[in-house]
N, C-alpha and C positions, 0 to 999 in steps of 0.2 A: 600397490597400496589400494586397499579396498575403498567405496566410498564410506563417510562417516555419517551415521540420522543423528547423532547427538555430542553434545560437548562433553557429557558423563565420558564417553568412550575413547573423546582423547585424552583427557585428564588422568585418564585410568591409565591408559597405555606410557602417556610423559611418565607420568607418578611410578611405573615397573622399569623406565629405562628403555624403552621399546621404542620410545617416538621422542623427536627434538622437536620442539617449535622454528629453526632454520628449513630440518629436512619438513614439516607437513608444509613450510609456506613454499620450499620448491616445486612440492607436488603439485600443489592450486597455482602456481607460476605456468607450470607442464599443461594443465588440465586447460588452462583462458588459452595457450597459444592450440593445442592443438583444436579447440573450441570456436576457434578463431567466427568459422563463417558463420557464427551464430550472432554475432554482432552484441553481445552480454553488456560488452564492460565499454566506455567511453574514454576510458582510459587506467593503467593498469600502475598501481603508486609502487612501483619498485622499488626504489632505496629507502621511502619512509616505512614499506613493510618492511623491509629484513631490518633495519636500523631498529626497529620495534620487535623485532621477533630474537635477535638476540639478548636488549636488554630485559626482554621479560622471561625468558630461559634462564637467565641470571634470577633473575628476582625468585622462580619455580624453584633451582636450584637451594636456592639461600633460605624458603619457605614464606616466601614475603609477596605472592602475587596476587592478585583482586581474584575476582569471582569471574570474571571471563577471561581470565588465561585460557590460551589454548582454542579461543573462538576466532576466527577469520571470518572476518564481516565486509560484505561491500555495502557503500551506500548510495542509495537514491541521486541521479545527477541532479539535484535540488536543494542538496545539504550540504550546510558551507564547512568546509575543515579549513583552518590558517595555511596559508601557504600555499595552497592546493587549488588547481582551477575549477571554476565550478559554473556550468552555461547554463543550466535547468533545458538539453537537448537542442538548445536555439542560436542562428548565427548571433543573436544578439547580446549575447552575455559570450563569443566566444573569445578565448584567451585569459577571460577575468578571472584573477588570482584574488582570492578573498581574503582577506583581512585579520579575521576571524573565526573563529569555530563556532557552529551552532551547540545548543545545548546539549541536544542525543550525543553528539560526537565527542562534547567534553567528557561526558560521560560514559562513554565506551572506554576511552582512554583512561577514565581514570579506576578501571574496574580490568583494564590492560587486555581488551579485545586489540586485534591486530585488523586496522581496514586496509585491504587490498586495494581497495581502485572506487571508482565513480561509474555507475552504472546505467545506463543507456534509458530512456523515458522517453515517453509525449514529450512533443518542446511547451515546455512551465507547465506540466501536468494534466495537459488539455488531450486527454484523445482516451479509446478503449480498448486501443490494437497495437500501441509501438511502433505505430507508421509515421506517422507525425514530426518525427525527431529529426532534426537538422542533421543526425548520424547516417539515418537510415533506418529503415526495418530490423529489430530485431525477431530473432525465427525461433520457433517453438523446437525444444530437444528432442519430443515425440516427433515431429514431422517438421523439418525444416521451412515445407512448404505453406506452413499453420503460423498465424498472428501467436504471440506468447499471451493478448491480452494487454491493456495497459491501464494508468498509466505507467505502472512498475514493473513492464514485463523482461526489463532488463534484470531486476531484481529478484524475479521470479523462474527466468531462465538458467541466473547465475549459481543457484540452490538447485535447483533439478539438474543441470547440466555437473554436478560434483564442482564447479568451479570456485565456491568459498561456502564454508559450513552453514553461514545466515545472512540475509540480509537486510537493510532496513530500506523500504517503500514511506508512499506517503498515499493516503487515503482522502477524497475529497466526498467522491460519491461512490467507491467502487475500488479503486486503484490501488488497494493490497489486494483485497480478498478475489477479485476477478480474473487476475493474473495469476496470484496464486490456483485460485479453481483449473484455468486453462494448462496448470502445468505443473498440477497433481502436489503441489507444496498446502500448510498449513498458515493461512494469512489472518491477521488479526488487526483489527479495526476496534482500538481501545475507545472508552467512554471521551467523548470532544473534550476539549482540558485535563483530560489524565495525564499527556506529556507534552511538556514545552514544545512550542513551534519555535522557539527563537533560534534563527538563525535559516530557518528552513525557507527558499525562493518562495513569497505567497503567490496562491493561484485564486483561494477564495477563502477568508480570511477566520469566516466562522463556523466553516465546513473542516479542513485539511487537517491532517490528525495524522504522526508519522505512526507505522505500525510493521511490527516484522513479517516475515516470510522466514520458513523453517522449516523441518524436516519433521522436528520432533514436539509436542505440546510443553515439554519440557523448558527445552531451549526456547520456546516462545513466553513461557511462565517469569523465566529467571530475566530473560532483555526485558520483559514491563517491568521488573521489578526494578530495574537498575535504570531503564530510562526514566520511569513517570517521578511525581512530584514536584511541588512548588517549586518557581523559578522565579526571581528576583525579575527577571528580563521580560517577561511575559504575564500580564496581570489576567489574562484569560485561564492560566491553569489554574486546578485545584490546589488547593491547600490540603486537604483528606490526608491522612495517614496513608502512607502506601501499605499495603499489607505485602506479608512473605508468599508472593505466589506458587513459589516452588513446594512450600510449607503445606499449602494448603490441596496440593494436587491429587493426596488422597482422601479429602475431606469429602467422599461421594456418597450422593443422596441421590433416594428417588425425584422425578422431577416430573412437574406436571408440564406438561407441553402446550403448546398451541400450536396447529398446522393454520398456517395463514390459507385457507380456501382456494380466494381465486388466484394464486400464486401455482398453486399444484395444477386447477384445471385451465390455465390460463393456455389458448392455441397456440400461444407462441415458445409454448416448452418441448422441449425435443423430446419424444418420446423415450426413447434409451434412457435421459437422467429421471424425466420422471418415473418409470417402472425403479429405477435404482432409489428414488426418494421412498417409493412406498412400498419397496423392500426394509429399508432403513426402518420407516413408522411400524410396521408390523415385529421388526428385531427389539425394538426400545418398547412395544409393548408386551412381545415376553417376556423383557429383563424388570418388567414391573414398572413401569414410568409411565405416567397416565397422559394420554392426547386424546387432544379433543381441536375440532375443527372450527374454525370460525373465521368469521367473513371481516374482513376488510375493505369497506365500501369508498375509499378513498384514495384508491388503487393506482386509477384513472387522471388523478391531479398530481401525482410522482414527480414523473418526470418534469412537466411542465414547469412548476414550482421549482424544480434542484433548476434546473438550466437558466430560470430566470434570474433566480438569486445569486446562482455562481457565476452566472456571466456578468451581473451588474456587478458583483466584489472583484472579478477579474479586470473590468473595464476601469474601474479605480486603481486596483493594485501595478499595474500595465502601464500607466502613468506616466509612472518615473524613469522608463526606458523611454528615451527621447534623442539620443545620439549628443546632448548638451553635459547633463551631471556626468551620465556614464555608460557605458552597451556601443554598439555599433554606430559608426555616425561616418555618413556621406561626404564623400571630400570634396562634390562637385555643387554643390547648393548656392544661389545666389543668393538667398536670407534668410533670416531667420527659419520664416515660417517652412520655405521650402525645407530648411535643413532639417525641421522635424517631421517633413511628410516622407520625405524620401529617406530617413535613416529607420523609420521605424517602418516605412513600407519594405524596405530592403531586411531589417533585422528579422521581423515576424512570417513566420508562417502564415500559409492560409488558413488553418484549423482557427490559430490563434487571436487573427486578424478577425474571422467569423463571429468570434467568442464577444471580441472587445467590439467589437460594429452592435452585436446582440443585445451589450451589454449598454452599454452609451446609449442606444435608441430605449430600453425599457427605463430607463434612468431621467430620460430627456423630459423638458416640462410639461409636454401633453399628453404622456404616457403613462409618468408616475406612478398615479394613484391606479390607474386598471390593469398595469400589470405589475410591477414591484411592490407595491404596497399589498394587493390581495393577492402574491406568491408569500409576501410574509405573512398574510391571516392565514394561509392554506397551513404553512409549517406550523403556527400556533396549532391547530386543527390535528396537525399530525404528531404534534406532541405530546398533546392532551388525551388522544387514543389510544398511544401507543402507553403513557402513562396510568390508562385506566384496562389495558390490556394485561401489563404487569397489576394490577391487584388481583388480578386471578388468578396469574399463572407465574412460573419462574423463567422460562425459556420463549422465545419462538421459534417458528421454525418454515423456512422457505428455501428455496433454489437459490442459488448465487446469479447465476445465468441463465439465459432461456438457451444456451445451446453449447456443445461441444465448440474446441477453437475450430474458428474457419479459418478459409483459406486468406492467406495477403493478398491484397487487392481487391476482394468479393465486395468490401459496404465502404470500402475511405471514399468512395466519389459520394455515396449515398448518406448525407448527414444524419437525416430523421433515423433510418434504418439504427445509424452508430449510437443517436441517443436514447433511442428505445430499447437496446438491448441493456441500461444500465437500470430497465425497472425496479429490479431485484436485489439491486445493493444502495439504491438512494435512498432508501425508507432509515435504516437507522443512522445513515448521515445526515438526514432532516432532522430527524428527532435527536439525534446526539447520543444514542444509546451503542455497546459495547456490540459488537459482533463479529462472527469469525466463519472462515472458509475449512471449510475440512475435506479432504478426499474420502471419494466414495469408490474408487475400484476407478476400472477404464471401461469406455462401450464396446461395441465390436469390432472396431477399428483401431483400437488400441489407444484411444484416448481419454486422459482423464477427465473424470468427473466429476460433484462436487455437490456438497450440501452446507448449509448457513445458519449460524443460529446465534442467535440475540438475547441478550441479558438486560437485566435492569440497569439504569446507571452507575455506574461505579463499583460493578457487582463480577468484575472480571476474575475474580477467586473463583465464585460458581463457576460462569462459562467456562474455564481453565482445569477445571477438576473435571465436569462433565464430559468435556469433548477428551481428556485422557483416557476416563470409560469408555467412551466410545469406539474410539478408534483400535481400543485393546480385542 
């Protein structure tokens, strides 16, 4: 069995008699075990897929199945299904069987996508490489020896590696689209409140956005379509009409671009994607699409501003694992106090532990105002540019990453190194604006690479039509 880039092509094949939904979930069964030492999946939902994969072969059969029939989708180990454990990568959430199903997931299910399993992360979404995880390293399909990216590079692995047709990530500052860049898939980073968080482990509450990883712009058209929209559970999403994005994916128009400047000359871009990006900018200017360069002098305050702000909502969110309500908790504690030093000293990683110390000290009462308070004026800042960027132009345009994946091991000692390389994808998770990863070819070593482009809010029909042209 060949691998599939789209759901059109299993649909076509179920619909001629050519494919079962039983026989393709043995396949993706076949494909995670011989896949094994890539460390993809955190765990692989056997009996709820096939128990799923027959009655929705019924329903195909009978003409009565949703819009994702025939889609095998892993999810993010951060998103809760009922019945199903769910650790967000960390000893501290392990064994916890959830309750509940998150929004995405109600909705996959009721559009009759089949989820295979829980997919390997950052522990609580905290990292950029998939080192992080109470699993272990997840390994990149191009090179074993290469980080996948994270925080969803289980997610990202599991779609390059032929192991399930799509899958769903979740996006804070980076965590679709960078993952997906390291490992040549198509990741989308929808407008901040396009689709419910409920249900999804928070890591920082105003930032995280779930968003797929795909093969095909298609298939990533049709899952926004079916995930986003208001939710009862979550006062943070929009209300907006969702439009038919699949509908709209030949809606293509010239576009005027923007090259964000110091993104392209910036030293810390590897030369192989840059020559590849401005291959890209000279192709979109013969096909007629106007770019123009400009500077973003606000470049330099990125980083600083996302880490402040994600660490203080992570320091809050991180709370409530205590070893007391619920998560890991120490059986040798002589009081109270102890029993919450040592269940969450023992639950948490070091990345994590980093995160929430980072975060509790910016928050603390002497600190407040000079770093939390003006990382939120920096974001007002960066909202307001990027909002006055868009009245000129319909697109942007920048690098995902400043490099090809590297190696496992090469930057997890080196923190600043890990958070500087996510300059490139925190700008429209500050601003809250739509953006997406797209593959650009592989360098000379045979790995992928990658370019990003940004839409106005809620303006994901554009970016969705556009990047189909593109990649055609």
């Amino acid at each position: 069995m060949k691998k599939y880039s789209s759901l059109k092509e299993i649909q076509a094949l179920i619909s001629q008699k050519q494919l079962t939904l039983p026989d393709l979930l043995a396949y993706y069964f076949k494909q995670i075990k011989d896949k094994e030492h890539l460390n993809a999946f955190n765990e692989v939902f056997f009996y709820s897929a096939e128990v799923q994969a027959k009655a929705i072969q019924q329903k195909i059969d009978e003409g009565t199945a949703g819009k994702l029939a025939g889609m095998v989708i892993g999810i993010k180990d951060n998103i809760c299904y009922k019945d199903h454990v769910v650790t967000a990568s960390s000893k501290m959430l392990e064994g916890f069987v959830s309750p509940y199903s998150s929004t995405v997931v109600e909705r996959l299910l009721q559009e009759d996508a089949i989820i295979i399993g829980r997919l390997n992360c950052d522990e609580f979404a905290m990292g950029g490489s998939n080192e992080t995880s109470y699993y272990g390293a997840v390994k990149n399909a191009a090179n074993p020896e290469l980080v996948p990216g994270g925080s969803s590079g289980g997610s990202a692995v599991a779609v390059q590696a032929d192991m399930c047709l799509s899958a769903l990530g979740t996006d804070t500052g980076g965590s679709v689209r960078q993952p997906a860049a390291f490992c040549g898939q198509i990741g989308l980073k929808p407008t901040y409140g396009r689709i419910s968080r409920y249900g999804v482990i928070a890591y920082a509450s105003s930032f995280d956005q779930v968003g797929p990883i795909t093969s095909s712009v298609e298939d990533a058209a049709l899952l926004l379509q079916v995930l986003a929209g208001a939710d009862e559970h979550d006062s943070t999403v929009s209300p907006l009409a969702v439009p038919d994005y699949p509908a709209h994916l030949n809606t293509y128009k010239k576009q005027k671009i923007a090259v964000l400047k110091e993104t392209i000359e910036s030293d810390a871009l590897d030369p192989e994607i840059k020559s590849a990006i401005l291959a890209s900018i000279e192709k979109l200017k013969a096909d007629g699409h106007s770019i123009e360069y400009v500077s973003f002098d606000l470049l330099d305050y990125l980083v600083p501003a996302y880490y402040i702000l994600t660490t203080a909502e992570a320091s809050s969110n991180l709370s409530r694992y205590d070893g007391v309500h619920y998560g890991h908790r120490n059986t040798e504690a002589k009081s109270l106090n102890e029993l919450y030093k040592l269940s969450r000293a023992e639950g948490f990683g070091e990345e994590v532990k980093r995160r929430i110390l980072l975060g509790t000290f910016v928050l603390s009462a002497g600190y407040y105002d000079a770093y939390y308070q003006k990382a939120q004026q920096v974001r007002r800042l960066i909202r307001e540019k990027m909002d006055a960027l868009f009245q000129d132009y319909d697109l942007i345009l920048s690098p995902v990453a400043p490099t090809a994946a590297f190696k496992i091991g090469d930057n997890v000692q080196d923190a600043l190194v890990m958070y500087m390389a996510d300059i490139f994808t925190v700008l429209p998770s500050l601003s809250g604006n739509p953006a997406i990863a797209l593959p650009l070819g592989n360098n000379e070593a045979g790995l992928p690479l990658s370019i990003q482009f940004i839409a106005k809010h809620f303006e994901e029909d554009q970016l969705l039509a556009f990047s189909q042209a593109f990649l055609k």
